[in-house]
C-alpha positions as CSV (number, residue, x, y, z in Angstrom):
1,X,0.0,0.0,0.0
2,X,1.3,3.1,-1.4
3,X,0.9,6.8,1.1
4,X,-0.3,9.5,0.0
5,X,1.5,12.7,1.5
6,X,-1.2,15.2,1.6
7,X,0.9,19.0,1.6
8,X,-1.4,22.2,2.5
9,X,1.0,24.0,0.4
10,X,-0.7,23.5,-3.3
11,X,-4.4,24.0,-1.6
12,X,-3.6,27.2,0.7
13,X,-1.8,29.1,-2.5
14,X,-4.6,28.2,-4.8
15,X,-7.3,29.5,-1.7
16,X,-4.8,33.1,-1.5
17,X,-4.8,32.8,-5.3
18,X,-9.0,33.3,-5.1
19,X,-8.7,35.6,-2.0
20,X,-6.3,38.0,-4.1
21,X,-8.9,37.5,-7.2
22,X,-11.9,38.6,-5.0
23,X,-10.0,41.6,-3.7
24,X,-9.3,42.9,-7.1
25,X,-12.6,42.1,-7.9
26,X,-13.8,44.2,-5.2
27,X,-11.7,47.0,-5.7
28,X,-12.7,47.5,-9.8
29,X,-16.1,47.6,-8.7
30,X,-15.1,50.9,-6.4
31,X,-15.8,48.9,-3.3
32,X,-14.2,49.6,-0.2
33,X,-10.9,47.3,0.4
34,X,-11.7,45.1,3.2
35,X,-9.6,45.5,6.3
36,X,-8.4,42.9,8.9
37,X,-7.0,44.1,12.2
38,X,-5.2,42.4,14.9
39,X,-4.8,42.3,18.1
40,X,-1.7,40.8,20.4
41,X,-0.9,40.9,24.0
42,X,2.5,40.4,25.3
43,X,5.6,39.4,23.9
44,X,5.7,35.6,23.2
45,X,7.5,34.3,20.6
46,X,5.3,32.1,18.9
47,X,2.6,35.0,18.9
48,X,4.5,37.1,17.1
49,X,5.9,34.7,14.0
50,X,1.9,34.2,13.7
51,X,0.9,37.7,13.9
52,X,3.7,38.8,11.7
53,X,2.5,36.2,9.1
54,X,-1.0,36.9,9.2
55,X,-0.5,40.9,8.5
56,X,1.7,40.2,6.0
57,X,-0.2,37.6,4.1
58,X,-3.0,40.4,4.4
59,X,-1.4,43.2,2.8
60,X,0.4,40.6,0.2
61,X,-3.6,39.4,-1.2
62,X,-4.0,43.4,-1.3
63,X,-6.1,43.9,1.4
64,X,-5.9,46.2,4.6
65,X,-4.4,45.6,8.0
66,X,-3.6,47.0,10.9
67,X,-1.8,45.6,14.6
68,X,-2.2,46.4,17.6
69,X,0.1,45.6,20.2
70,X,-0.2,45.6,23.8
71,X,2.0,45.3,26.7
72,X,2.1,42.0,28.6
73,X,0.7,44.1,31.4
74,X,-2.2,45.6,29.8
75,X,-5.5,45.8,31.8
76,X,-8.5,44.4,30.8
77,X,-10.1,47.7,30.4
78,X,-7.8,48.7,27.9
79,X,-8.5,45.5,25.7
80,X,-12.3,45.7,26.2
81,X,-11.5,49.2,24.9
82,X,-9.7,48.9,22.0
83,X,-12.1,45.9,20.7
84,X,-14.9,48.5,21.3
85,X,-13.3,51.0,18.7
86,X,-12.6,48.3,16.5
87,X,-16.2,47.1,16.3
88,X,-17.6,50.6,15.6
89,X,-15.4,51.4,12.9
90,X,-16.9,50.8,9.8
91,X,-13.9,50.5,7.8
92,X,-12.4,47.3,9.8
93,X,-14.2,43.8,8.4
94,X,-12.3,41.3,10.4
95,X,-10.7,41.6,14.2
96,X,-8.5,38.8,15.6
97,X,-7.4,38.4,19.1
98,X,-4.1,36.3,19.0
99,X,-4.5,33.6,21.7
100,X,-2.9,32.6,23.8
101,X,-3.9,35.9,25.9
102,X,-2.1,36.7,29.7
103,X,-3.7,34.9,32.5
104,X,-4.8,38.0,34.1
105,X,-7.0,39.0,31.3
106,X,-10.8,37.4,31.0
107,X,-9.9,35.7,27.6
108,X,-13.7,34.6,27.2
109,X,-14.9,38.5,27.9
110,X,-12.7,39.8,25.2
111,X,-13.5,37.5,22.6
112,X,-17.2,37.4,22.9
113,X,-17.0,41.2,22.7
114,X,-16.0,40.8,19.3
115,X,-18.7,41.7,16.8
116,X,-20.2,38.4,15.4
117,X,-20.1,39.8,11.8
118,X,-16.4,40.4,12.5
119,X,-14.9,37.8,14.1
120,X,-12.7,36.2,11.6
121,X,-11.6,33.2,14.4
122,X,-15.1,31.9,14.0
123,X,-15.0,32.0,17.8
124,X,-17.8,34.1,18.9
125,X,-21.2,32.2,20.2
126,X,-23.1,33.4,17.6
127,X,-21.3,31.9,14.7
128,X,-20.8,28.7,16.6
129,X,-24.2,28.6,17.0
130,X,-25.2,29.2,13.5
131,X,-22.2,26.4,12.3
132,X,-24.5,23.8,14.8
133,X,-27.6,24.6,13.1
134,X,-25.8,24.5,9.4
135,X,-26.5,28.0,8.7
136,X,-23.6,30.2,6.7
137,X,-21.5,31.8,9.2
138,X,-17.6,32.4,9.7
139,X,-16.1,28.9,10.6
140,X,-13.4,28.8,12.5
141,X,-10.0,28.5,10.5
142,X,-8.1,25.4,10.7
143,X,-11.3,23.2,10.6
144,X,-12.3,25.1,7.6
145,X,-8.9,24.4,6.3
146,X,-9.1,20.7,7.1
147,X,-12.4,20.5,4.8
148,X,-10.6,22.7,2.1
149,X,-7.5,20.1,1.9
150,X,-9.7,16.8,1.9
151,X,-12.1,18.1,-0.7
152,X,-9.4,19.7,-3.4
153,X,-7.4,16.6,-2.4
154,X,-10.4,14.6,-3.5
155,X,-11.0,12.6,-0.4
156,X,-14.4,11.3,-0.6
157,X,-16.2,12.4,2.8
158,X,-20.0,11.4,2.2
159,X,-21.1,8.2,3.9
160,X,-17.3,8.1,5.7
161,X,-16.6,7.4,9.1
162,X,-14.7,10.7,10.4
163,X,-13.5,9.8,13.8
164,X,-12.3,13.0,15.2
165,X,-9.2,13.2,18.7
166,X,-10.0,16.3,20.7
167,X,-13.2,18.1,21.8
168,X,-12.0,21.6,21.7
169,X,-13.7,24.9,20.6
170,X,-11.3,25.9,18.6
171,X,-10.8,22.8,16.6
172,X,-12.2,19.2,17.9
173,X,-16.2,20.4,18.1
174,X,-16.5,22.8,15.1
175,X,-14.6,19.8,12.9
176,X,-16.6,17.6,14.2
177,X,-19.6,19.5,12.9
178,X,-18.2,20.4,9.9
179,X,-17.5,16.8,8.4
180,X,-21.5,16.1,9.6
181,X,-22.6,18.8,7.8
182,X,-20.4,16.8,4.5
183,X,-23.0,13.9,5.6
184,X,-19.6,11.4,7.3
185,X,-20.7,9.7,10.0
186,X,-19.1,11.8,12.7
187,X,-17.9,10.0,16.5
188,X,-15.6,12.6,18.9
189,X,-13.5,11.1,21.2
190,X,-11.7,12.5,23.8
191,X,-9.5,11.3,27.2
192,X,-12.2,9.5,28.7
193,X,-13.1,7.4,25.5
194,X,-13.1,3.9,26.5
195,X,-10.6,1.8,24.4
196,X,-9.6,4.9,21.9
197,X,-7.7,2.3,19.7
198,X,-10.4,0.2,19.1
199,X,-12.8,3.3,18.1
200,X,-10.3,5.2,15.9
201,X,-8.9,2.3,13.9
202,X,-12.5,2.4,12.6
203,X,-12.1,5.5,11.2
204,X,-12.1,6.2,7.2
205,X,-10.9,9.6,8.1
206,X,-9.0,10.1,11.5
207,X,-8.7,13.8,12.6
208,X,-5.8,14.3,15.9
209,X,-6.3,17.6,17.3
210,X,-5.3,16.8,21.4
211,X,-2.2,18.4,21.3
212,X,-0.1,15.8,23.0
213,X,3.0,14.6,20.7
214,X,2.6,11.6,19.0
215,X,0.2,10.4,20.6
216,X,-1.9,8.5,17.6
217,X,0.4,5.1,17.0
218,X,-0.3,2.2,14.6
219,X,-2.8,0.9,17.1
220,X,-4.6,3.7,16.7
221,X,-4.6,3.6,12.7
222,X,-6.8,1.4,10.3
223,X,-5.1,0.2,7.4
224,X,-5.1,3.1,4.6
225,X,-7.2,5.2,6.6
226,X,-7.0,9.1,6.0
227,X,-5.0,10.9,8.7
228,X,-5.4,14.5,9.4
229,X,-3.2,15.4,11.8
230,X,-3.7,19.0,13.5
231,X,-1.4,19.2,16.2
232,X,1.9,21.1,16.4
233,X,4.2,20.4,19.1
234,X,8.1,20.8,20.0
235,X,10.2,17.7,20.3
236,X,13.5,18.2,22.0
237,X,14.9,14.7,22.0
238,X,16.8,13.4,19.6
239,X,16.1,9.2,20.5
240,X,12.7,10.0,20.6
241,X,12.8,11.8,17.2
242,X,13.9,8.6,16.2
243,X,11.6,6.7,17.3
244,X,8.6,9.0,16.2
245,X,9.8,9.7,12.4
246,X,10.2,7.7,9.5
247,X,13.9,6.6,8.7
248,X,13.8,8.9,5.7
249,X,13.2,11.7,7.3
250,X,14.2,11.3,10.9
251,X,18.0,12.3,10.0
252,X,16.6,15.8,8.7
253,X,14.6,15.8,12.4
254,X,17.6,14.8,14.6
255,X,20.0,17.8,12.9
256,X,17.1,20.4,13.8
257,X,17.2,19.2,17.1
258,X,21.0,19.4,16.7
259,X,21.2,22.6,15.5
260,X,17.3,24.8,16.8
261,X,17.1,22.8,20.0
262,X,13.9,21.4,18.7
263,X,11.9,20.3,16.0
264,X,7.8,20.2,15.3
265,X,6.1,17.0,15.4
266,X,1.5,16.7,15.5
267,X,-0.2,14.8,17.0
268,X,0.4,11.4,15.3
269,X,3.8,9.2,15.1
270,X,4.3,9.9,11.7
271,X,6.4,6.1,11.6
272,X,3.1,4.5,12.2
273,X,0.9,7.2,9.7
274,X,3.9,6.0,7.0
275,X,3.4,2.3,8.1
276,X,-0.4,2.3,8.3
277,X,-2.1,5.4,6.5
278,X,-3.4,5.7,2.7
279,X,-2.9,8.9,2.8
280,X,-1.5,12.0,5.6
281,X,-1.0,15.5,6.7
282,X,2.6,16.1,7.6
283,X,3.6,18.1,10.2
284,X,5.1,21.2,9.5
285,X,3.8,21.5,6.0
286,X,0.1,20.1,6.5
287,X,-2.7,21.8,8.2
288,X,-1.0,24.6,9.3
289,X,-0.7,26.0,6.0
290,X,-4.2,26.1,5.5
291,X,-5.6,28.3,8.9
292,X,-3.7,31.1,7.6
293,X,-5.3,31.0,4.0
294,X,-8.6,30.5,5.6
295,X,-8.1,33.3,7.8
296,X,-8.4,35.5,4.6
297,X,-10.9,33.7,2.7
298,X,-12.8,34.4,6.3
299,X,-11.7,38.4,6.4
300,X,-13.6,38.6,2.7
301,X,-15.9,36.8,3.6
302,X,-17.2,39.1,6.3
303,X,-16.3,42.3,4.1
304,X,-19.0,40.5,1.3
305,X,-21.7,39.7,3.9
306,X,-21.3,43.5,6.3
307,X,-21.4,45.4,3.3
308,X,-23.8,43.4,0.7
309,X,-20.8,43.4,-2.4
């Protein structure tokens, strides 16, 4: 049995390649150029490489953006303020809070303060409400992105088992109602699933989103089963790089860790997604790609539907 390496690459240039379209599109017709802003707290690391890619990915489709930056000691006040501004102008379409936010601020407050029309995260209760009852709504990103890749991969999802690891807001419940709503039979699992192995080798399509480092293995995996693997973790040891990696690429793995003190690994031992899978996301190179694309299809998306172009 032959894998199939499934790369986000391909699918998220051709999705900026339709975002960039639209926004042409948009601006012929005189309308107004649709604006994402962001907002960051703090000064972590990670935060920052995914801010900096988002704004610049933004202005690179042609579109707007702006970022604001607070101190990691910012009050909650002065967050709940500067969403407030945001949501009245009416020349900012999208407004993203980059998570994750200090532990002194009320990270629910905030982001349920965004306006519903605006929040490009798909996040707010309002447009998680309206993805459970199948209605049009902003979806949050990397689910979105998941369906993007298995659909222009041509991964048939009708009348599929979907078995998805993870039952978070973010990714494990909207998924989970995204692949129902492409009519897969849909079970969620999660760390108090009795005999997980036994469930998810069932699955046609296996989605790991739990954020724990390699933790699907070949027991988890039927043969040629599609895995989508979400997570993105550090690894900072080299014999378990080994152990975790195929031998083709776990030489490339080892030097990072040699060299960066680390390398990224999902969700899934990527030996036993080699070993047992028809077909897989790799990690760095899969999913990822993808939340950023649909984080602009998303910001025209709301532009289209606030101002009726």
């Amino acid at each position: 049995m032959s894998l199939r390496i499934l790369s986000g690459r391909p699918f998220a240039e051709a999705i900026q390649a339709e975002v960039a379209a639209e926004v042409a599109a948009i601006k012929a017709r005189g309308g107004p150029v649709p604006c994402l802003a962001v907002v960051r707290v703090g000064e972590d690391p990670a935060s920052a490489v995914y801010v900096g890619s988002k704004v610049r990915t933004t202005e690179e489709l042609g579109m707007l953006s702006e970022h604001l930056h607070f101190d990691e000691n910012v009050s909650q006040q002065q967050v709940v303020k500067a969403v407030t501004q945001l949501n009245e102008r009416d020349d900012v379409d999208g407004i993203l809070v980059q998570l994750p936010l200090p532990k002194h601020l009320n990270e629910r407050e905030i982001l349920e303060l965004i306006d519903p029309e605006k929040d490009v995260d798909g996040f707010h209760p309002v447009n998680t409400g309206h993805l459970m009852q199948g209605y049009d709504s902003l979806v949050p990103c990397t689910p979105a992105g998941v369906i993007e890749l298995l659909k222009r991969s041509g991964v048939e999802i009708a009348g599929k088992h979907a078995v998805v690891v993870g039952r978070s807001n973010i990714v494990g419940k909207p998924m989970s109602m995204l692949l129902l709503q492409e009519n897969a039979t849909v079970t969620i699992c999660h760390s108090r699933t009795k005999d997980l192995p036994a469930v998810t080798r069932s699955a046609d399509i296996l989605v790991a989103a739990m954020g724990r480092a390699g933790f699907i293995t070949a027991e988890h995996i039927g043969d040629g089963a599609t895995v989508i693997d979400v997570g993105i973790n550090k690894l900072t040891d080299a014999s378990q790089a080994r152990e975790l990696f195929p031998p083709e690429i776990a030489d490339k793995r080892v030097s990072s860790i040699g060299e960066k003190g680390s390398t990224l690994i999902g969700d899934v031992d990527q030996k036993a997604a080699y070993q047992k899978a028809g077909a897989f996301t790799p990690v760095p190179g899969g999913v990822g790609l993808l939340t950023v694309a649909m984080l602009m299809k998303n910001t025209v998306k709301a532009a289209k539907m606030r101002r009726a172009i």
